[in-house]
C-alpha positions as CSV (number, residue, x, y, z in Angstrom):
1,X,99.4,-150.0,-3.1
2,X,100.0,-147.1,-5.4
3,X,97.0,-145.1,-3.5
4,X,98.5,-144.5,0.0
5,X,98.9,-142.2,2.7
6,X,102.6,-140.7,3.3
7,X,103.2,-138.2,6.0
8,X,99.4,-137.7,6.2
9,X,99.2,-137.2,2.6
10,X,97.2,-138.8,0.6
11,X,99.6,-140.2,-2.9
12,X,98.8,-141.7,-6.3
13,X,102.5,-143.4,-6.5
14,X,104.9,-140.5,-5.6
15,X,102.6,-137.7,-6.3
16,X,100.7,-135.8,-3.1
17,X,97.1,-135.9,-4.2
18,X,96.9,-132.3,-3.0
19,X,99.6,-131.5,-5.8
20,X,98.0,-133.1,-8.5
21,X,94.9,-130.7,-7.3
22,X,96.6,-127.7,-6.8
23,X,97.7,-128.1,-10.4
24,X,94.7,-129.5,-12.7
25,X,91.9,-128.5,-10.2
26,X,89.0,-130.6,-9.4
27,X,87.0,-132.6,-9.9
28,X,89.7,-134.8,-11.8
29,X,90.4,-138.4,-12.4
30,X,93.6,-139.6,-11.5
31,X,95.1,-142.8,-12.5
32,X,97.9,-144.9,-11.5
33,X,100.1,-146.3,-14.6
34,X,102.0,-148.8,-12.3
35,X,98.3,-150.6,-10.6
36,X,97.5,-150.9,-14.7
37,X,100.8,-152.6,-15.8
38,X,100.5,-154.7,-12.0
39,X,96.6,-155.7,-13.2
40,X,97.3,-156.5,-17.1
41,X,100.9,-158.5,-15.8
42,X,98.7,-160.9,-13.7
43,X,96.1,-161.8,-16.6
44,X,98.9,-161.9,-18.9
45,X,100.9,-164.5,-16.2
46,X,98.2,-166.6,-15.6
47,X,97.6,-167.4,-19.4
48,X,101.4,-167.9,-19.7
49,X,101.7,-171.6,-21.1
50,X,99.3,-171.3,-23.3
51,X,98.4,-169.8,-26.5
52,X,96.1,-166.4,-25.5
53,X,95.2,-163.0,-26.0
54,X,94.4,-160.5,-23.2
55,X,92.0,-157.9,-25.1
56,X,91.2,-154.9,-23.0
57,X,87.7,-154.0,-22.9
58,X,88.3,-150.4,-24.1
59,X,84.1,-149.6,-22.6
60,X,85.9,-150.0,-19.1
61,X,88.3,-146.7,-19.4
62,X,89.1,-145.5,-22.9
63,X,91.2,-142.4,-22.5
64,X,94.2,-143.2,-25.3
65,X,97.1,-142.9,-22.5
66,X,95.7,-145.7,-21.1
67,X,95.1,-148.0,-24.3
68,X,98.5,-146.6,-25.6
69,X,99.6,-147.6,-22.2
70,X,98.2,-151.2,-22.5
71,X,99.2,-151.2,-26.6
72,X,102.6,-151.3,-25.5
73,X,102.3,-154.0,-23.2
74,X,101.4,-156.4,-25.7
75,X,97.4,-156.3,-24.9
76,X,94.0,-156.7,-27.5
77,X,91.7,-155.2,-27.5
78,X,87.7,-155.6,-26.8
79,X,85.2,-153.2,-28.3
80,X,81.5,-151.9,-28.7
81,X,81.5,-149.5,-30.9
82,X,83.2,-147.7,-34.3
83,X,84.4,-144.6,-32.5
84,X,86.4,-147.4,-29.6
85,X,87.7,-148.8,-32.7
86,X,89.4,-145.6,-34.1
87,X,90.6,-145.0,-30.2
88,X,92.4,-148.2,-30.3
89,X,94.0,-147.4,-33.6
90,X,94.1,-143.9,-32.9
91,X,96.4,-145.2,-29.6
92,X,99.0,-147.4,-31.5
93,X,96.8,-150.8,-30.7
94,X,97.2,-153.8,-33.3
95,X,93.3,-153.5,-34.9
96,X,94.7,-157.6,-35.6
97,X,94.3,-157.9,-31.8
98,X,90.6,-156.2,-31.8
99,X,87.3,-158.3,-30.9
100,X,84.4,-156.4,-32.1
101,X,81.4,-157.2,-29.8
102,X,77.8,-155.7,-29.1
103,X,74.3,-156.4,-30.3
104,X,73.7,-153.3,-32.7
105,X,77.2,-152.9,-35.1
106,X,75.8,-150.6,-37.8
107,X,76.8,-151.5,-41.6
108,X,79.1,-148.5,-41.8
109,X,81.1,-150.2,-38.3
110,X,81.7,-152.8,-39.7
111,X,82.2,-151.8,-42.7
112,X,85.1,-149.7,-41.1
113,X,86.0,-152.8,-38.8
114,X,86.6,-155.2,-41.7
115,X,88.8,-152.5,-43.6
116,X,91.1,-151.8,-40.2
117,X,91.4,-155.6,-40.4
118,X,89.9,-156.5,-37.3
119,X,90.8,-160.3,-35.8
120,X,86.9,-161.0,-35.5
121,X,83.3,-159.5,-35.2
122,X,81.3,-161.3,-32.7
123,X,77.9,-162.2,-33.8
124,X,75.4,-161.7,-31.4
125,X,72.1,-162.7,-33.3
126,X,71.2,-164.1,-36.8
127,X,70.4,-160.7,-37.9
128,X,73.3,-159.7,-37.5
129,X,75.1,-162.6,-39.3
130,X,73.0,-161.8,-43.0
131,X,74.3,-157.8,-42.5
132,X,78.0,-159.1,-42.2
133,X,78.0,-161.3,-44.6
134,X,75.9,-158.6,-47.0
135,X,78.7,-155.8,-46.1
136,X,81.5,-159.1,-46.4
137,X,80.1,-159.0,-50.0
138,X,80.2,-155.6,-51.2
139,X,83.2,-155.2,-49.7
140,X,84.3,-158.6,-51.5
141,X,86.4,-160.0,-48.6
142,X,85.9,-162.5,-46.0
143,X,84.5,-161.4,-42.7
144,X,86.5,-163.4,-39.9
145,X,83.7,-164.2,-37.2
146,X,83.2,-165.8,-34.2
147,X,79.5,-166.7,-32.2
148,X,78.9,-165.1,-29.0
149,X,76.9,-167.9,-27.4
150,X,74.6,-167.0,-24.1
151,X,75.2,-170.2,-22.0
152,X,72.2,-169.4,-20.0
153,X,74.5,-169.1,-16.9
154,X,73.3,-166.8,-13.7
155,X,76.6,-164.6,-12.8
156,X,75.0,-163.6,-9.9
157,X,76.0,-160.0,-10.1
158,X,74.3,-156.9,-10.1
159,X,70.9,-157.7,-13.0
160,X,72.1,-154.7,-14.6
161,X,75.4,-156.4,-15.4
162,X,74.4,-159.9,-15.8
163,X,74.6,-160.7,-19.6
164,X,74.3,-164.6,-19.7
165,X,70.9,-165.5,-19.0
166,X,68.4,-166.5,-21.5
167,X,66.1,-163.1,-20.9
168,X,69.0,-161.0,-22.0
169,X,69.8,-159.2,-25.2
170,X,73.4,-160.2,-25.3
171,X,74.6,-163.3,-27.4
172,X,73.1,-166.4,-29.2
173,X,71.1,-168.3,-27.7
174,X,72.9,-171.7,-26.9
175,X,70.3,-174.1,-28.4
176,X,70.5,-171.8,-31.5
177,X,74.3,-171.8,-31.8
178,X,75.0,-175.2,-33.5
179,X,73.0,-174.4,-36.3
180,X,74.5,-170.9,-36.8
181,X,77.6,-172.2,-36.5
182,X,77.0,-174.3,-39.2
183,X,75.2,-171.5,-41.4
184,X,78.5,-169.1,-40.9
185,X,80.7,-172.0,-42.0
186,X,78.8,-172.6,-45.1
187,X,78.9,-168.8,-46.1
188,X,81.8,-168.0,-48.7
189,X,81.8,-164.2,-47.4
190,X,82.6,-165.7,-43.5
191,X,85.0,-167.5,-42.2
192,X,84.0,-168.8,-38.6
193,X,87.2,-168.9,-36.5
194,X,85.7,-168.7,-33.2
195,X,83.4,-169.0,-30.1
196,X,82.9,-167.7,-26.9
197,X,80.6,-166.3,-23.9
198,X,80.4,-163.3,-21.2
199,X,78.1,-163.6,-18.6
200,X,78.0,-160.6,-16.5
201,X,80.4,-157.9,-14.8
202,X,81.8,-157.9,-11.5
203,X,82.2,-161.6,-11.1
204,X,83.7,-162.3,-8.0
205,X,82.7,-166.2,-7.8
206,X,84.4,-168.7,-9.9
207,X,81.4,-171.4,-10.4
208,X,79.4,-169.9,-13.0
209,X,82.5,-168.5,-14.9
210,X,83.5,-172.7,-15.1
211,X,79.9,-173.6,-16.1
212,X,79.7,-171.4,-19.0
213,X,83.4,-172.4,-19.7
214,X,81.7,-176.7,-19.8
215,X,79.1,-175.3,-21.6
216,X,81.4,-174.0,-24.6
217,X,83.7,-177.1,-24.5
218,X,80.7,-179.1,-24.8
219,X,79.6,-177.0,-28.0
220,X,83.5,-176.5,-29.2
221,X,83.6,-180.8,-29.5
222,X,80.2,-181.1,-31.3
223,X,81.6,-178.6,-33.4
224,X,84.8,-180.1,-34.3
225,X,82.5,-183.7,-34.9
226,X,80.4,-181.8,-37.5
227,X,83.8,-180.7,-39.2
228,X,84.3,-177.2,-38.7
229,X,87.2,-175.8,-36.8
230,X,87.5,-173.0,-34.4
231,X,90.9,-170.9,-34.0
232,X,89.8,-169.1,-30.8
233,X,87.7,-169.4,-27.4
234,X,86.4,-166.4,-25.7
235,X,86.2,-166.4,-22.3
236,X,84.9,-163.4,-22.2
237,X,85.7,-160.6,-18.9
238,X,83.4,-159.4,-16.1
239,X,86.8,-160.4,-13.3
240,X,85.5,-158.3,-10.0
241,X,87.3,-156.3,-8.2
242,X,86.9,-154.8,-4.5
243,X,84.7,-152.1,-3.7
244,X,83.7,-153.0,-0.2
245,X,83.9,-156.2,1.6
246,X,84.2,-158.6,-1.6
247,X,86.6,-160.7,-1.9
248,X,87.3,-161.4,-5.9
249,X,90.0,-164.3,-6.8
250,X,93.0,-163.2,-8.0
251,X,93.4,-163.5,-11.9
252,X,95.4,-167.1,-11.7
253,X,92.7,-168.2,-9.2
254,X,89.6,-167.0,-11.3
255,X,91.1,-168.7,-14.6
256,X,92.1,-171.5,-13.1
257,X,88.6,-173.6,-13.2
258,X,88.3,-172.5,-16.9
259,X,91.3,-173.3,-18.0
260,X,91.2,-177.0,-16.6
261,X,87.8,-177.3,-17.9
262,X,89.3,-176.5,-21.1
263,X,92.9,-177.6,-21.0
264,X,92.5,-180.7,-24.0
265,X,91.8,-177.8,-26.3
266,X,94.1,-176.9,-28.9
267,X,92.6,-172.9,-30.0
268,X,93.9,-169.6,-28.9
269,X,92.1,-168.5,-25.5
270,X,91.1,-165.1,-25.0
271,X,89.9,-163.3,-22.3
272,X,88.7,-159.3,-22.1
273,X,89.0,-157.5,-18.6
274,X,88.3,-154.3,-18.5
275,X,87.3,-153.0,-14.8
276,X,90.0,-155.8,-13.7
277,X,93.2,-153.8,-15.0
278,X,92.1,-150.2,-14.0
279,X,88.8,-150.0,-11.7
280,X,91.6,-150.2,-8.8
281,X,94.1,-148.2,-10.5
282,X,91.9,-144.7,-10.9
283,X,90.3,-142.3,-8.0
284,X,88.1,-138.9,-8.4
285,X,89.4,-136.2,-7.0
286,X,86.8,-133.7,-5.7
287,X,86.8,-130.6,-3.3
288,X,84.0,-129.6,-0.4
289,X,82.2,-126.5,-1.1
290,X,79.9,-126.7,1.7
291,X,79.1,-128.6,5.1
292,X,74.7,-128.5,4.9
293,X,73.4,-129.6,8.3
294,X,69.7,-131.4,8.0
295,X,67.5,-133.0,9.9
296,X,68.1,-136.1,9.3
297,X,70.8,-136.2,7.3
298,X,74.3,-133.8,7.4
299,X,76.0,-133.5,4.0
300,X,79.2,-132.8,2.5
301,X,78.6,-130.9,-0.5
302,X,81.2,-131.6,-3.1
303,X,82.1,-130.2,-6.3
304,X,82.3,-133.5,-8.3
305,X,78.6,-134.8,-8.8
306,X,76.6,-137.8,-11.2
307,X,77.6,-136.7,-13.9
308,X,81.1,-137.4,-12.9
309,X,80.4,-140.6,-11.7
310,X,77.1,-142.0,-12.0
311,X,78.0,-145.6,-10.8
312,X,76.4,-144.8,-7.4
313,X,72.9,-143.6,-9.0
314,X,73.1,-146.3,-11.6
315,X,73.9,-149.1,-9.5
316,X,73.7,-147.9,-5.8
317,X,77.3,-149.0,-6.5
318,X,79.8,-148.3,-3.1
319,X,82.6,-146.7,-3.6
320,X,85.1,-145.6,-0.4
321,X,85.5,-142.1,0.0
322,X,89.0,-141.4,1.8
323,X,90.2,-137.2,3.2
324,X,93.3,-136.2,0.8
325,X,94.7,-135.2,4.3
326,X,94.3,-138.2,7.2
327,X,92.2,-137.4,9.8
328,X,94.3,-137.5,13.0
329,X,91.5,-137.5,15.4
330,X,88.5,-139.8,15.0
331,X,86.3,-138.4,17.5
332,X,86.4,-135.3,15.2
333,X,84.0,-137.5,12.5
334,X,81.0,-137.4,11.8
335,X,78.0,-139.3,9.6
336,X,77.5,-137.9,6.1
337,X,76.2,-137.9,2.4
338,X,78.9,-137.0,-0.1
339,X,76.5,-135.3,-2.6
340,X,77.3,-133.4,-5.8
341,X,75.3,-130.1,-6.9
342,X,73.7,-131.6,-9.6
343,X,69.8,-130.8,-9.6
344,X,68.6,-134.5,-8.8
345,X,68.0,-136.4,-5.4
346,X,70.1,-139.6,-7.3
347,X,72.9,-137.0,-7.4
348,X,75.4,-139.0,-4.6
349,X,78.6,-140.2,-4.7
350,X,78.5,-142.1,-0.7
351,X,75.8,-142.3,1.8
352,X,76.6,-142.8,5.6
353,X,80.1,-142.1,5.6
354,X,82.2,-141.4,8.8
355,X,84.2,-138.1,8.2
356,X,85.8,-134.8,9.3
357,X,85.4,-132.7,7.0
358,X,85.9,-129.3,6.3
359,X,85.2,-126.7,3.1
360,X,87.8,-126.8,0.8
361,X,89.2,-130.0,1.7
362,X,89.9,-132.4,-0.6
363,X,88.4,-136.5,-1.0
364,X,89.2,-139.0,-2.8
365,X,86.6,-141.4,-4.1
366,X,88.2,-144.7,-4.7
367,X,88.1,-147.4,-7.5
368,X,86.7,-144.9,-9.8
369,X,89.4,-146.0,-12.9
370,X,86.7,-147.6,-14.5
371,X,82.9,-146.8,-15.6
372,X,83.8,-143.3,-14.5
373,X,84.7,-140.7,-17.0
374,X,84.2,-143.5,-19.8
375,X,80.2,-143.0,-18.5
376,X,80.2,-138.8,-18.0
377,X,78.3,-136.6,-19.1
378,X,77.1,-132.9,-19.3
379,X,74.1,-133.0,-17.5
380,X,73.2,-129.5,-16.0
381,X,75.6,-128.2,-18.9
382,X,78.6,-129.8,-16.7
383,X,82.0,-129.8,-18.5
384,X,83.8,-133.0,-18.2
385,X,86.8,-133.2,-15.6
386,X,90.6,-133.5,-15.8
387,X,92.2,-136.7,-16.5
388,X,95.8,-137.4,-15.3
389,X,98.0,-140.3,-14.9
390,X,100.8,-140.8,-12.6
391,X,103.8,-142.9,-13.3
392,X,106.5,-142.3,-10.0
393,X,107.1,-139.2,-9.3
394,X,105.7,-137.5,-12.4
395,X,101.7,-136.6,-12.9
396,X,100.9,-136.0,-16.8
397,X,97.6,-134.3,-18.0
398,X,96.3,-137.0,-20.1
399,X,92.4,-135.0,-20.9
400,X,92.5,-131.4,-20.6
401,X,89.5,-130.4,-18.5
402,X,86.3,-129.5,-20.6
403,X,85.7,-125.4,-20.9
404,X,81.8,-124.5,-21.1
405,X,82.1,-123.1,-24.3
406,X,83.1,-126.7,-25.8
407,X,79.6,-128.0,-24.4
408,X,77.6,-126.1,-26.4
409,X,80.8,-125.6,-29.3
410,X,78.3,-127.8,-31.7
411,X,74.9,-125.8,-31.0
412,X,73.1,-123.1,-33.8
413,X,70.8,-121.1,-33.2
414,X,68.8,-121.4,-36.1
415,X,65.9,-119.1,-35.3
């Protein structure tokens, strides 16, 4: 593991923790190069065989070491928005490799998508079919597409992150994708070259990943019997990872179902983890500023806070909160709430935790490398923290930490 203790000391790969503090300060995200290469290397092996593209979902952790990072490694890439588009490119990525998804793409995204020369905007709704064919038009080329079909499958994950039911916004509805299908071939500005699903994020069950996967093979063959060809399936991403106590499949394992479901099939395969390749390979780094005694709860008082990482206020999402320095005696523990001072009640990163701490020392909240700084923000006119990434023995300042004065940098006073 490439978060591990070492003479008492907690290390990302070679580096002291302490180190990497006493030199960026805190709070600060730290992330592992060699867990991101070790994550995108077992997607990328368990496709091997097979014609397939492993497209990074860039909303997972977008700093442009990281995509640079995965650019290099051969990845795609899976985005939401214009401004992850120009970080991909901005990063060395192949905008070939890039699968524009989301429900709202405005006409100057993909406007800018189809010039980058994107592989293919997902459609998510009819809607959103007539504005890329309009754009398609005035642009006069032709807008490579795929359907995002919603296979009306339950993830059963968190409902915040469960996108494959029929109540949610994401994707066409199945009974409505045939047709549409059929109106995007017929359109001279599109060229239909796909299909695909995603049902929800931190999967850690295989069985409704393989039902949505029947699901698209069934449409892919009615498809091909009404004449129109696909050059891709989307598999889509939502791999879990371990927070707690789950136990997610390894990347081979998860695959596995789908890929037999759809092994008679001749199209490209892609797939987009995101919180797969670096939710394990990132921690916060945060210090103690006070020890707060209550009475009914004792709290360690930290200087990282929601705004940080608002996972656990989102989600109630768990995340393990280890010393920087190993705690040689556990009768010295105690029971507490790691808050942040952020003025809300939600503002916690753990509740309940066993530690011995003491002001200024150091934690490290774990399996923060994705949905944390990607979700920040400057609530309570908080500037943004550090980012660094580790390769061996050497720690490199990949975001410089935000100053106060470039919080506000954009404000007038017009009065």
């Amino acid at each position: 593991m490439a978060f591990a203790y070492r003479g008492g000391a907690l290390c990302a790969e070679d580096v002291p923790l302490e180190e990497i503090a006493g030199r960026f300060g805190t709070p600060c995200y730290v992330y592992s190069r060699a867990m991101i290469e070790q994550a995108f290397g077992e997607f990328a092996r368990a496709l091997s065989g097979r014609a397939a593209l492993v497209a990074y979902s860039v909303k997972a952790n977008s700093n442009l070491s990281v995509l640079a990072l995965l650019a290099r490694l051969g990845a795609g890439f899976d985005i939401v928005s214009g401004g992850e588009l120009a970080r991909v490119i901005a990063a060395g990525g192949d905008p070939r490799k890039v699968v524009f998804s989301g429900v709202g793409k405005s006409e100057a995204e993909i406007a800018q998508a189809l010039q980058a020369g994107i592989l293919c905007l997902n459609l998510e709704s009819e809607a959103e079919l007539e504005r890329v064919e309009a754009v398609a038009r005035r642009l006069g080329v032709r807008a490579p597409v795929a359907l995002r079909v919603n296979p009306d499958v339950d993830a059963q994950t968190h409902p915040y992150i469960s996108t494959g039911l029929k109540t949610s916004k994401f994707g066409i509805a199945y009974a409505d994708a045939e047709r549409l299908a059929g109106e995007a071939a017929r359109r001279p500005s599109l060229e239909l070259i796909g299909i695909g699903f995603h049902i929800g994020s931190q999967l850690t069950g295989t069985g409704p990943f393989v039902d949505a996967a029947a699901r698209i093979l069934a449409l892919a063959e009615r498809l091909e019997a009404a004449g129109i060809g696909l050059s891709h399936i989307d598999l889509g991403g939502g791999f879990g990872i371990r927070y707690k106590d789950e136990s997610p499949a390894p990347a081979a394992r998860f695959l596995e179902g789908a890929l037999g479901v759809l092994a008679s099939r001749r199209e490209r395969l892609i797939v987009d983890p995101g919180r797969a390749i670096t939710g394990q390979a990132g921690v916060l780094l945060t210090r103690i500023e006070y020890l707060k005694r209550g009475a009914e709860s004792n709290f360690v008082i930290v200087d990282a806070a929601m705004n940080d990482l608002i996972r656990p206020a989102l989600y109630d999402a768990w995340h393990e909160v280890r010393p920087v320095r190993e705690v040689e005696s556990p009768d010295a523990t105690g029971v507490y709430d790691v808050v942040g001072p952020v003025c809300e009640s939600a503002d916690f990163l753990a509740k309940q935790r066993r530690l011995a701490p003491g002001a200024g020392d150091l934690l490290a909240v774990m399996t923060a490398g994705a949905y944390g700084m990607v979700m920040s923000s400057n609530y309570n006119s908080r500037p943004r923290p550090a980012e660094v990434l580790v390769s061996g023995a050497e720690a490199r300042l990949v975001r410089r930490r935000e100053t106060v004065d470039q919080v506000f940098a954009d404000e007038r006073d017009l009065l």
